[in-house]
C-alpha positions in Angstrom: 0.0 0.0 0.0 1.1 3.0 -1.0 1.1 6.0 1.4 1.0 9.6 0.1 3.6 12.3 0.1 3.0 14.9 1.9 2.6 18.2 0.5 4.7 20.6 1.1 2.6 24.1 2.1 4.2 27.3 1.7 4.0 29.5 4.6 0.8 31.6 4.3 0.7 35.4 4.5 -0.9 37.8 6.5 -4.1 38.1 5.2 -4.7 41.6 3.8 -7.2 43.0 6.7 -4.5 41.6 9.2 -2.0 43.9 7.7 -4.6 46.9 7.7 -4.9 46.4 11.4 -1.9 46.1 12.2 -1.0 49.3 10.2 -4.0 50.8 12.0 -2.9 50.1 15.8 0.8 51.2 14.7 -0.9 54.6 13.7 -3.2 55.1 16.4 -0.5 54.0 19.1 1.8 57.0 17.7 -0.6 59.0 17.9 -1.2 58.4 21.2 1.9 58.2 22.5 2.2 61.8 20.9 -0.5 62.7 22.6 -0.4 61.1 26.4 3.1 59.6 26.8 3.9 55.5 26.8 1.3 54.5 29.3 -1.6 54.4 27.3 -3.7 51.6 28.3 -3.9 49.2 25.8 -7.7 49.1 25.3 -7.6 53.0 24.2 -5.0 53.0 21.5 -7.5 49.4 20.2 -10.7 51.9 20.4 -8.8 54.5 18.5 -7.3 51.7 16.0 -11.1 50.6 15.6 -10.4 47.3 16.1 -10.8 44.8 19.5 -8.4 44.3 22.6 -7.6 40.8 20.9 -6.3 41.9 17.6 -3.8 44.3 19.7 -2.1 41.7 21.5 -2.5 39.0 19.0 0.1 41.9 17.2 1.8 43.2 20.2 2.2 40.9 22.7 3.8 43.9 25.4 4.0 47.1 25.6 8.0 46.8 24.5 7.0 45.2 20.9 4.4 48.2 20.2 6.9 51.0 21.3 9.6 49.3 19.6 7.0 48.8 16.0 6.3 52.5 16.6 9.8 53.9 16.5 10.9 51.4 13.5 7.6 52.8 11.8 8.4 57.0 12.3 12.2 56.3 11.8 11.3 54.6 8.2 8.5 57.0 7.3 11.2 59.3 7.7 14.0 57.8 5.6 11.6 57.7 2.7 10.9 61.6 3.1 14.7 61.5 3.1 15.2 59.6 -0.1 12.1 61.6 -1.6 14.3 65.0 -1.0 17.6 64.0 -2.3 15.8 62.2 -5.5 13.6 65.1 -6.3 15.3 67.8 -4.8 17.7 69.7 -7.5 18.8 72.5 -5.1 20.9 71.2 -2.2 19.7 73.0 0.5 16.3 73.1 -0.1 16.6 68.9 -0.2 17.7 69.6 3.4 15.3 71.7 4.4 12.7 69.7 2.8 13.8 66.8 5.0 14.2 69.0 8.2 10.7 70.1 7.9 9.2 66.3 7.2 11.2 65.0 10.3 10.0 67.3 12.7 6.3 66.5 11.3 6.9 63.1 12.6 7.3 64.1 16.2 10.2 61.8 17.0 11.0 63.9 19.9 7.8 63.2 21.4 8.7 59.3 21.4 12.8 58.9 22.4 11.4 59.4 26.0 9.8 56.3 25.7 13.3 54.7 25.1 13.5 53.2 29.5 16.1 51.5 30.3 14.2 48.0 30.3 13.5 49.0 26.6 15.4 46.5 23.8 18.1 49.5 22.5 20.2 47.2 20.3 17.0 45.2 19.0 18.4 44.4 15.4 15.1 46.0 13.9 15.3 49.4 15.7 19.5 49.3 15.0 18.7 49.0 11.1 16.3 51.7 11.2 18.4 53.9 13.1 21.6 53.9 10.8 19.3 54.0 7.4 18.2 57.5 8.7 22.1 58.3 9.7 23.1 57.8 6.6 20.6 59.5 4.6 20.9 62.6 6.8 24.9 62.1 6.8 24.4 62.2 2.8 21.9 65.0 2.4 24.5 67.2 5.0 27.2 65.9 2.7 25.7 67.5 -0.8 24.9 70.8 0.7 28.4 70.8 2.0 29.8 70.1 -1.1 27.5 72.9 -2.7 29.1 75.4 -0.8 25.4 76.0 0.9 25.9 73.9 4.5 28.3 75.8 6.8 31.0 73.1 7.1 31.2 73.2 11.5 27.7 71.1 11.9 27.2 67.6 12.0 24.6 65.0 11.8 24.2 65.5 15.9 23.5 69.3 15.5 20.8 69.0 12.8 19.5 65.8 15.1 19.2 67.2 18.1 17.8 71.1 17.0 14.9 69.3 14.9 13.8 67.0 17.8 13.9 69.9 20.1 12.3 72.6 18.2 9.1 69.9 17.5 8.8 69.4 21.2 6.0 71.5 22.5 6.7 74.2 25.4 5.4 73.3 28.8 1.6 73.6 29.5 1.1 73.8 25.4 -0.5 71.0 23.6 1.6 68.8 21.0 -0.7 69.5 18.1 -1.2 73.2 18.7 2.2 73.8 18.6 2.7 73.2 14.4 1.8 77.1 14.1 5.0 78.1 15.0 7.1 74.8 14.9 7.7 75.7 11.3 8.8 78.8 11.7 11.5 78.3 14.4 12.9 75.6 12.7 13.0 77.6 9.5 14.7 80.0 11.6 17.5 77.8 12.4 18.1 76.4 9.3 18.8 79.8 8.0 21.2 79.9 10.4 22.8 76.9 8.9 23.3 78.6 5.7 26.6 79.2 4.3 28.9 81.3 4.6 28.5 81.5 8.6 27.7 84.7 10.6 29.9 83.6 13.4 32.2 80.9 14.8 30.5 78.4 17.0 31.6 77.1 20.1 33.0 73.7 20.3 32.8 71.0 17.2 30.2 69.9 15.0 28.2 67.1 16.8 27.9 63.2 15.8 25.7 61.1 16.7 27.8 59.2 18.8 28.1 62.4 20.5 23.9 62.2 21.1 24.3 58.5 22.0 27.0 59.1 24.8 25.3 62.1 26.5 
């Protein structure tokens, strides 16, 4: 008797309507965490995602996972704004402002608190993400440089660190509100990035290994 050979089954994919979920609690939870800090409860980022308690954790199965999804999800968003300014950007500068401008839209200065010190730092995932937006704002730095546009004493850290500060809201002053005049300021300091320089700035450009280390 002859027994039959098993087929072999590919791995199935996530069903379209999983991924829209998924993409839908990633969204909501940013917005959220935006919005209130890490510690939303669970079941209000699910109501704001339109979808049940289940389908959250059947995704995220702790808090750690979501943050960490969340981070991966605004860093990428904003190495493709990256890539879209140096790709359709013919000016140099403007590519960096462009960029500047895009980043500080995605409020990642609002989420590094969220970065405790039980939180995965080295997770390959959020390592990856990390150095593709490095490199891409190392590169766009690098043209305006090289056009004679960039003064030459900033670094990747300077840019890094003025963008996530200048998108953080004052005290008492909600998030959201604050896009009236985020713009402006930061337009305000990249003008001040503009070759030739006004003035001589104190100490050295800053890396990012710089930001890491303080």
């Amino acid at each position: 008797m002859q027994t039959a050979t098993p087929v072999q089954r590919r791995a199935s994919r996530p069903r379209a309507d999983a991924l829209r979920n998924r993409e839908r609690i990633v969204t909501a939870a940013r917005e959220m965490f935006v919005e209130f800090g890490p510690d939303v409860p669970f079941d209000e980022i699910a109501r704001r995602a339109g979808v049940g308690n289940a389908t959250v954790y059947r995704n995220f199965p702790d808090r750690d996972a979501l943050v960490r999804e969340v981070l991966c999800w605004v860093l990428d968003r904003t190495s493709e704004e990256a890539e879209r300014a140096l790709a359709e950007c013919a000016d140099a500068f403007e590519a960096l402002e462009r960029f500047a401008h895009a980043a500080a839209d995605e409020r990642i200065s609002a989420l590094c608190p969220m970065v405790s010190s039980t939180f995965d730092e080295r997770h390959p995932d959020l390592e990856a993400a990390g150095e593709r937006i490095e490199r891409l704002i190392e590169k766009i730095m690098d043209r305006a440089k090289a056009a004679g546009q960039l003064r030459p004493d900033v670094g990747v850290g300077d840019l890094t660190i003025a963008v996530a500060q200048l998108s953080r809201p004052p005290a008492g002053t909600a998030c959201f509100s604050a896009d009236r005049f985020m713009h402006r300021h930061l337009q305000l300091f990249l003008d001040g990035l503009r070759a030739p320089a006004r003035s001589e700035l104190p100490g050295t450009a800053m890396t990012m290994e710089d930001l890491r280390r303080s």
